[in-house]
N, C-alpha and C positions, 0 to 999 in steps of 0.2 A: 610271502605273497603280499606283504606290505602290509599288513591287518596288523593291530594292537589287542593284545592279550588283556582283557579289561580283568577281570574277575574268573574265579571261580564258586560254583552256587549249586553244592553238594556233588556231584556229578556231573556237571553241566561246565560248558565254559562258555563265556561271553567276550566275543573279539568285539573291534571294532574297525573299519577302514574308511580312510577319509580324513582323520586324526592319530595326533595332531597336525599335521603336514597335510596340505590340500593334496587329493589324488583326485583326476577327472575320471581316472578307471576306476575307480571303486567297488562299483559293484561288481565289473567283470573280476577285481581279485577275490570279492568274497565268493562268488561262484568256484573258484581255482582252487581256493582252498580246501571249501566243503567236499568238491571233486577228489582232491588228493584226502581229507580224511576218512572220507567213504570208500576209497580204494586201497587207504592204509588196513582199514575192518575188515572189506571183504577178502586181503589175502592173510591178515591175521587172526583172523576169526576161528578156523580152527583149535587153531595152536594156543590163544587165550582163553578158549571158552574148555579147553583141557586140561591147561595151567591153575584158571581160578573156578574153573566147575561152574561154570555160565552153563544151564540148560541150554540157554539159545542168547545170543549177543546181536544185536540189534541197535541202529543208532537213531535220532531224529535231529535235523536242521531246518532252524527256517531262518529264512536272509528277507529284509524289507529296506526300502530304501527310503529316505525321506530326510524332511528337515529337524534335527534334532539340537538341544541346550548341549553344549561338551565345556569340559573344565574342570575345575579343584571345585567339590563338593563336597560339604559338612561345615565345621566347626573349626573352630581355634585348638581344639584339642586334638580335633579325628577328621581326617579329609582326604577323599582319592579322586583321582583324573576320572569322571566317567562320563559319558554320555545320557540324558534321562528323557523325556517326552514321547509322545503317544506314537511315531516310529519305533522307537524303541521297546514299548508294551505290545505292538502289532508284531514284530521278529519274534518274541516270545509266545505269544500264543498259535503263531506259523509252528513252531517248533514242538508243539504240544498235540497239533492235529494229525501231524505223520502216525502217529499209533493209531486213528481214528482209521484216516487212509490206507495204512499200509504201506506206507513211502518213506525214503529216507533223508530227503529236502523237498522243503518246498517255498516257494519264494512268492512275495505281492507281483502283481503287475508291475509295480513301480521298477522295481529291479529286470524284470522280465524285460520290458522294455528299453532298458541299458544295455543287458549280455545278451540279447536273443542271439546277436549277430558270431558271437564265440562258443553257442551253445546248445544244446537242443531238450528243449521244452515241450511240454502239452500242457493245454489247457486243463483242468482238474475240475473242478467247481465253480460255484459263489456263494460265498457265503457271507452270513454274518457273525463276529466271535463277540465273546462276551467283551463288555467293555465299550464295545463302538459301535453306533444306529449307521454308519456307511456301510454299504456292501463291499467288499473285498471278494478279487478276482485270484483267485488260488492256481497256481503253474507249477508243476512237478519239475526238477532237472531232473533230466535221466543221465546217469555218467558212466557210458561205456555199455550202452544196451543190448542184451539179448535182440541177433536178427531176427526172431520172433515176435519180441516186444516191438520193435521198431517197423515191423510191418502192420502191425495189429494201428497204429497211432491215425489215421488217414480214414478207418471207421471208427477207430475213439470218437475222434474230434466228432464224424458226424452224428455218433450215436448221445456222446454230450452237447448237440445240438437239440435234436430230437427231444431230450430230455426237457431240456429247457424252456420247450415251446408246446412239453405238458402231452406229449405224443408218448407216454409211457410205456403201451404195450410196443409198438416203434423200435423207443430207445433200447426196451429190456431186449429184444431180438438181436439189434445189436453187438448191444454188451454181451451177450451170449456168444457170440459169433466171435466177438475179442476173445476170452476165455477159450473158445474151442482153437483158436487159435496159438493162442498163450496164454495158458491154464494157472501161470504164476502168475497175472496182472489181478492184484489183490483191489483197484480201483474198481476194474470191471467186476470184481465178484458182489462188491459195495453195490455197487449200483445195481446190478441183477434184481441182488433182494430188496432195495429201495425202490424200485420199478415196478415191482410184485406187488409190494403195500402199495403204492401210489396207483396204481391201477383198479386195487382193489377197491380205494377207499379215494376217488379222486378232491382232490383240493378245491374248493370254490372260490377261490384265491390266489390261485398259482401265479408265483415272481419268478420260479428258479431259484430262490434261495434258499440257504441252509442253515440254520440258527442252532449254534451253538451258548448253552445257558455254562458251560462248566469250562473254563482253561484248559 
C-alpha cells in the first residue's frame, strides 16, 4: 500500500505514507492498509488467539494526516529515517483511544477529509487529548460493516448531534435506539452511559468536548 514500515515500539508498529517518495494518495493508502490489517485479525483471530492463548485479540489504529519533519535523525553514531512533529504525537494518541471507544481505527478530520470519498466513516466525538489545547474531530472507519451497523449510522450521526448541543436526555434515546438496533456498537453503549451522567449532573459549560488527561 506504499506505506513505509518506520519502527517497531513493543507491539505496536509505526508505518509511515507519503515518504520518502511524494504520494498525493496518501492518506487513502494508509486507510487500505489499516483495512487490510483489520481484515487480516478478524479472519485470524480465532486461530491466534488459540495458538498463543489471547483471551480475546483486539487491535487499535489511528491514521492523522498533517505536516510533519521526515529524514535521518539522531547522531553520528545512531540515526534512522523517521518522521517526528505534533502530527505525528496526534496518530498516536488516535491510536490509544480505540480501547476508550471500542473501535478498531480511528482517524483526525484531516485524513477523513482525504479518503471519505474511498471510504465509510462516522463521525465519533470531539475531543481534546492530552498534549494539545485544539479540539480534534474523531472519525471511526468502519471496514466491512455489519448491515446492522450500517443502518444504525444516519440516527448515530443525529443522536451525536443531539449530544453536542447538550440535548442529553435526546441523545441518550437515541443511542438507545442504535443499541437496540445493534446491540455490538460499543460507541453507542459509551454514550448511553455518558448521557446518564450528563443528564444527571448537567454541565454549565457545555462545548461538546471531551478531555482526555491520560494517552
Amino acid at each position: 500500500r506504499k506505506g513505509l514500515l518506520d519502527k517497531y515500539i513493543g507491539d505496536a508498529v509505526m508505518a509511515v505514507f507519503g515518504a520518502p517518495l511524494p504520494d498525493p494518495n496518501h492518506a487513502e493508502h494508509a486507510c487500505y492498509a489499516a483495512s487490510d490489517i483489520l481484515r487480516l485479525v478478524q479472519t485470524s483471530r480465532q486461530k491466534w488467539q488459540e495458538t498463543f492463548k489471547f483471551k480475546e485479540l483486539r487491535i487499535g489504529i489511528g491514521i492523522n494526516t498533517g505536516p510533519m519533519t521526515v529524514g535521518n535523525m539522531g547522531s553520528v553514531r545512531r540515526f534512522d529515517y523517521t518522521v517526528i512533529g505534533d502530527a505525528v504525537n496526534l496518530a498516536s494518541r488516535l491510536e490509544g483511544l480505540n480501547k476508550f471507544y471500542g473501535t478498531s481505527i480511528l482517524t483526525s478530520e484531516a485524513t477523513y477529509r482525504q479518503a471519505k470519498g474511498d471510504f465509510l466513516f462516522r463521525p465519533l466525538d470531539e475531543v481534546q487529548v492530552k498534549g494539545k489545547k485544539e479540539k480534534v474531530r474523531l472519525y471511526e472507519l468502519l471496514v466491512d460493516p455489519a448491515p446492522d451497523q450500517r443502518q444504525i449510522l444516519p440516527l448515530f450521526a443525529e443522536a451525536l448531534l443531539r449530544y453536542e448541543e447538550g440535548d442529553f436526555a435526546r441523545a441518550k434515546n437515541l443511542f438507545e435506539k442504535c443499541l437496540a438496533k445493534y446491540p455490538a456498537d460499543s460507541p453507542s453503549r459509551l454514550f448511553v452511559e455518558r448521557c446518564g451522567k450528563l443528564a444527571s449532573q448537567p454541565p454549565e459549560d457545555w462545548e461538546g468536548v471531551t478531555t482526555f488527561v491520560e494517552k
